[in-house]
C-alpha positions in Angstrom: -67.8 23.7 54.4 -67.0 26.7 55.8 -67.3 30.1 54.7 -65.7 33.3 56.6 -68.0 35.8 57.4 -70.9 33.9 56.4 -73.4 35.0 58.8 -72.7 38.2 57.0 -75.9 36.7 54.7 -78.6 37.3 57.6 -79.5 39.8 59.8 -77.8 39.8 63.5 -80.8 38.0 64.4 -80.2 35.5 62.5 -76.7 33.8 63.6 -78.3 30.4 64.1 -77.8 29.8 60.4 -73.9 30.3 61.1 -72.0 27.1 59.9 -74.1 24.5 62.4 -76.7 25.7 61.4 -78.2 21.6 60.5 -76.5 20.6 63.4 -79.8 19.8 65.7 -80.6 17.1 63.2 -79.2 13.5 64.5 -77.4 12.6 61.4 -75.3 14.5 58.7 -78.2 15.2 55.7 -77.7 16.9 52.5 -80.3 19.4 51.7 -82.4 18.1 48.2 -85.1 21.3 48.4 -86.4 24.0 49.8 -89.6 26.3 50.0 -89.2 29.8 52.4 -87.8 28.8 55.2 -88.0 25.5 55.0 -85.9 22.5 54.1 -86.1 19.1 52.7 -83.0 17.4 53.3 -82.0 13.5 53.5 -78.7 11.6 54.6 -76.2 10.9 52.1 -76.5 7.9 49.5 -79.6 7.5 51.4 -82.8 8.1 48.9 -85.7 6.7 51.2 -85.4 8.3 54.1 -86.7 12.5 53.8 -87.2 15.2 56.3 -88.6 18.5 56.4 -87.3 21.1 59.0 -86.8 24.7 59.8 -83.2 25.6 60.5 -84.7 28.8 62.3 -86.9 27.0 65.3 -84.6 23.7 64.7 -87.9 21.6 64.5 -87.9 18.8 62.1 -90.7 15.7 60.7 -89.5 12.7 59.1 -91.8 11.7 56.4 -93.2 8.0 55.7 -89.9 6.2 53.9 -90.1 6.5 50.2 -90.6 3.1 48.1 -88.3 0.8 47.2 -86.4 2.0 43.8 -86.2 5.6 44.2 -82.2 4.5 45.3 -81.4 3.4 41.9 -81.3 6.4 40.3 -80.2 10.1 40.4 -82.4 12.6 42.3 -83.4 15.8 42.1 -86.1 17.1 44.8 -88.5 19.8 45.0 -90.9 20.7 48.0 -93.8 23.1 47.0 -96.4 23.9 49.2 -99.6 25.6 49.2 -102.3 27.5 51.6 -105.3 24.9 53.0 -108.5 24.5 51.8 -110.2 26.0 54.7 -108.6 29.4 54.2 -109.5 30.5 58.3 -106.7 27.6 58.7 -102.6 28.6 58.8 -102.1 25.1 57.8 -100.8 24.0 54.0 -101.1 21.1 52.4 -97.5 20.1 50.3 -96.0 18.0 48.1 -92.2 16.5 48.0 -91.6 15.8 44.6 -88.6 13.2 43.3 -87.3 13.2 39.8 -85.0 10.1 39.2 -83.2 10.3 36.5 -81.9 6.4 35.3 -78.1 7.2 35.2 -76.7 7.2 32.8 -79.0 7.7 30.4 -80.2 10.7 32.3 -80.9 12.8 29.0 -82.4 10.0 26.7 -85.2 9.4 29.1 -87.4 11.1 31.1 -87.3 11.0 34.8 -89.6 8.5 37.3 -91.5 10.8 38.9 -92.2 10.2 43.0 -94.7 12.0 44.8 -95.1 12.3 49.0 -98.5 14.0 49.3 -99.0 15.7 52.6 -102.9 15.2 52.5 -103.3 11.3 52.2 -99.4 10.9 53.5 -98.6 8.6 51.1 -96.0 8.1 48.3 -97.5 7.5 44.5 -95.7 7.0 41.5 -96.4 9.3 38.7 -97.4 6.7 35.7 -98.6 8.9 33.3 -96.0 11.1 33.4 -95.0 12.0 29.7 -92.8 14.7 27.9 -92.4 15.9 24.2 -88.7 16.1 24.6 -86.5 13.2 26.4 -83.7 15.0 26.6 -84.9 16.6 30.4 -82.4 17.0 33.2 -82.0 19.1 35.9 -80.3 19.5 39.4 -81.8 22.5 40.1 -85.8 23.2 41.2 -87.4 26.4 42.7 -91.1 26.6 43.7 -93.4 29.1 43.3 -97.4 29.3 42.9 -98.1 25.7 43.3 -95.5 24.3 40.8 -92.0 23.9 40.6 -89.6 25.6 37.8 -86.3 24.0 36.3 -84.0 24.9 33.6 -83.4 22.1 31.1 -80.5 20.3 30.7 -78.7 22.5 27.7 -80.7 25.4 28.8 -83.5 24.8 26.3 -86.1 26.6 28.0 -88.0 26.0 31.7 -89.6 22.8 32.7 -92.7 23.7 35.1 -94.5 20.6 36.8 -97.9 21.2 38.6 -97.7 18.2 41.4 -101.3 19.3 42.8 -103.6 18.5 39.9 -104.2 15.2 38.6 -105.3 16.4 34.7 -102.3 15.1 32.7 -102.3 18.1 30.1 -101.6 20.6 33.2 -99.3 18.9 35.0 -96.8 19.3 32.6 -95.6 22.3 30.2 -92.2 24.1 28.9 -91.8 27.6 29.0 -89.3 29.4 26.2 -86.4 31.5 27.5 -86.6 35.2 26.8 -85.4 35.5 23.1 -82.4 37.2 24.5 -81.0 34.0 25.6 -79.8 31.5 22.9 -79.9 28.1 24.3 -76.9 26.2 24.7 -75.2 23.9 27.3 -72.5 27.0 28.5 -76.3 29.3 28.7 -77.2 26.3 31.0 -75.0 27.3 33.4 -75.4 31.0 33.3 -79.2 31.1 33.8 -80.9 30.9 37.4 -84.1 30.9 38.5 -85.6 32.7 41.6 -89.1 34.6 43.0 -90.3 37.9 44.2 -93.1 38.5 45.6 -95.3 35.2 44.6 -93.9 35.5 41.0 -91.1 33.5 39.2 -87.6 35.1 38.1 -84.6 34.3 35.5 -81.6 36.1 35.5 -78.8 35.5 32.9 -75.2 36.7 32.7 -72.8 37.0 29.7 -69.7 38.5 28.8 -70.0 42.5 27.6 -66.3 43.0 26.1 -64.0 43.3 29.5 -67.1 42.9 31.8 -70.7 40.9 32.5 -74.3 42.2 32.0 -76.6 41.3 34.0 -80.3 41.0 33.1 -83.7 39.8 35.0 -87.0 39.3 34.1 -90.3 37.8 35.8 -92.4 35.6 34.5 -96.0 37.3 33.2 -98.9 35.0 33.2 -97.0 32.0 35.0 -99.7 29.7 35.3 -100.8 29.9 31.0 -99.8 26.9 29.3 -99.2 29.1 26.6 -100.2 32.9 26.2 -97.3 33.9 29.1 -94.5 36.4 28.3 -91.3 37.5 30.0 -91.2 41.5 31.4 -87.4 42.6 31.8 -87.1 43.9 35.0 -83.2 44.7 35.0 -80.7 44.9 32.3 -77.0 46.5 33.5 -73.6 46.1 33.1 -72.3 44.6 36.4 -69.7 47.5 38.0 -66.5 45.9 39.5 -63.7 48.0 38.9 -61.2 45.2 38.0 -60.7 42.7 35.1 -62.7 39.5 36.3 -62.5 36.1 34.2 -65.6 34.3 34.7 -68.4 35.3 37.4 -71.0 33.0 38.5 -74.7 33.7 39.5 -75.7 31.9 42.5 -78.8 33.2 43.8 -81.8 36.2 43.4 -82.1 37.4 46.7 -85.8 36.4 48.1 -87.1 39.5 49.2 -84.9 43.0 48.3 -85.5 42.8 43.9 -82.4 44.7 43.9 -80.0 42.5 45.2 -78.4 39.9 43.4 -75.7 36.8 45.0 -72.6 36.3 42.6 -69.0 34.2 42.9 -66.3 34.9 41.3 -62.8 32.9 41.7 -63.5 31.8 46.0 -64.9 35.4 46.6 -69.2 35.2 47.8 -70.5 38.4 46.9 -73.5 40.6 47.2 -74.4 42.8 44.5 -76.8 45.6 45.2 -78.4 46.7 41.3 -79.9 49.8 42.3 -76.6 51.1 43.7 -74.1 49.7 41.7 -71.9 48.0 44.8 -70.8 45.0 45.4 -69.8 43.3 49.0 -67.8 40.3 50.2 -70.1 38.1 52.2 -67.3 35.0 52.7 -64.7 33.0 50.5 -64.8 29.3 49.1 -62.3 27.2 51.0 -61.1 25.6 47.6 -61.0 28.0 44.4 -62.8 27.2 41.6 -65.6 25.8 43.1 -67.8 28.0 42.6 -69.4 26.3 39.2 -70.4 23.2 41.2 -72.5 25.0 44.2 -76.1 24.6 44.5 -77.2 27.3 46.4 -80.9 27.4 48.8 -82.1 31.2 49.5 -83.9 31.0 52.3 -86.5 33.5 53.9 -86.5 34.5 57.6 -89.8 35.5 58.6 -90.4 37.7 61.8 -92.9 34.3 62.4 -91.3 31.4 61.5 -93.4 28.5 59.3 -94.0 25.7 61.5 -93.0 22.2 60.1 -95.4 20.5 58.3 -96.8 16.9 59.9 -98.7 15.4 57.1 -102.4 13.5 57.7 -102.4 10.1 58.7 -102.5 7.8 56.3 -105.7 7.3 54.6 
């Protein structure tokens, strides 16, 4: 896929992520995750096989293959890491986490849960794993604290999953939308999560007569199971300037609060909050599409995080 101007995104530095940017790795790979600046990607219709690599320094580990029946199902990934235990280390320890979803029943029962563990660099099977409400599913994951952050399927509320403790009653919780959001399937697609600054984000759009507001909040007291709340952070009414029929969100930018990515028709745009502007960062090839993208913000640090090589097997 190619977009015009998309190098636009990053800094002039930064033109290694222009359209080859995954084109040091010896085999075509879709990316499942990401954490910062790094990605966890795996070959097409290929669920065994995982790497983790920085697009930045074009390094890249291949982790231990996954077990045998992760392939009959439908995946979603998320890769959360975390500082060592001997904090005079710059080493993390991290976990690649794999939802399979048993299409297609994928919202009458809950996902198998696969976990790569960087310290004993080995793959386990979540057992235990157990939720109040079946009806979980997700394509989407962000990471942030230690745990990774979904929206339900039907936009229900957030599923968080802590993949570094072993006490059942923490690995597991759901966090309520902001009670400016009603849940349902069309709020599914208009909420999208992000972080700042160590702390995890939702932003939601709707219609507001002839144009969209735009609001964002962060998450107070993320790691409570249950005495957290949601601070609004922004609330606007997105400046365009021309009749628009459906915009999308795609991304919270990582770093500036203020800037926000959005689509509408095969436009890419970059909407600054504090100014009120928008810019055109690229087009779409194919109209439309827009709905369907899964977008991966990722950071670009003055010193890039070196790719993980996990233990040797215990």
């Amino acid at each position: 896929m190619k977009f015009a101007r998309f190098s636009k995104i990053f800094p002039e530095k930064s033109k290694i992520f222009h359209e080859h940017s995954l084109d040091f790795l010896p085999w075509n790979v879709i990316v499942r995750a990401y954490f910062d600046d790094l990605l966890l990607v795996s070959q097409p219709c290929n669920f065994r096989d995982f790497y983790i690599c920085n697009p930045l320094t074009k390094k890249w580990h291949a982790l231990p293959q996954a077990p045998l029946g992760i392939q009959e199902f439908y995946i979603t990934c998320g890769l959360v890491c975390l500082p060592s235990y001997n904090c005079s280390s710059k080493d993390y320890r991290y976990n690649v986490v794999v939802f399979g979803f048993d299409y297609p029943y994928v919202t009458l029962m809950p996902p198998v849960v696969t976990i790569f563990c960087s310290e004993t660099a080995q793959w386990s099977k979540l057992v235990d794993f157990q939720l109040s409400w079946p009806d979980l599913y997700f394509d989407q994951v962000t990471a942030c604290n230690g745990s990774l952050y979904c929206v339900a399927h039907w936009g229900e509320g957030i599923f968080a999953f802590n993949p570094f403790t072993d006490v059942v009653e923490k690995q597991c919780r759901f966090i309520a939308l902001p009670i400016d959001i009603f849940p349902t399937y069309a709020s599914f697609y208009k909420i999208c999560l992000g972080t700042f600054q160590g702390r995890l984000r939702l932003s939601h759009l709707c219609k507001v007569n002839e144009s969209f507001g735009l609001k964002v909040w962060k998450l107070e007291d993320q790691n409570a199971q249950e005495n957290y709340s949601w601070s609004l952070v922004h609330s606007l009414v997105l400046e365009i300037g021309f009749p628009i029929n459906e915009i999308y969100m795609l991304a919270l930018h990582p770093s500036n609060s203020n800037v926000v990515f959005l689509s509408w028709e095969d436009e890419l745009i970059q909407y600054d909050i504090s100014q009120g502007k928008y810019e055109k960062l690229g087009e779409f090839p194919v109209k439309q599409l827009a709905p369907f993208v899964s977008t991966r913000p990722l950071m670009h640090y003055s010193w890039p995080t070196p790719v993980p090589v996990p233990a040797l097997p215990l």
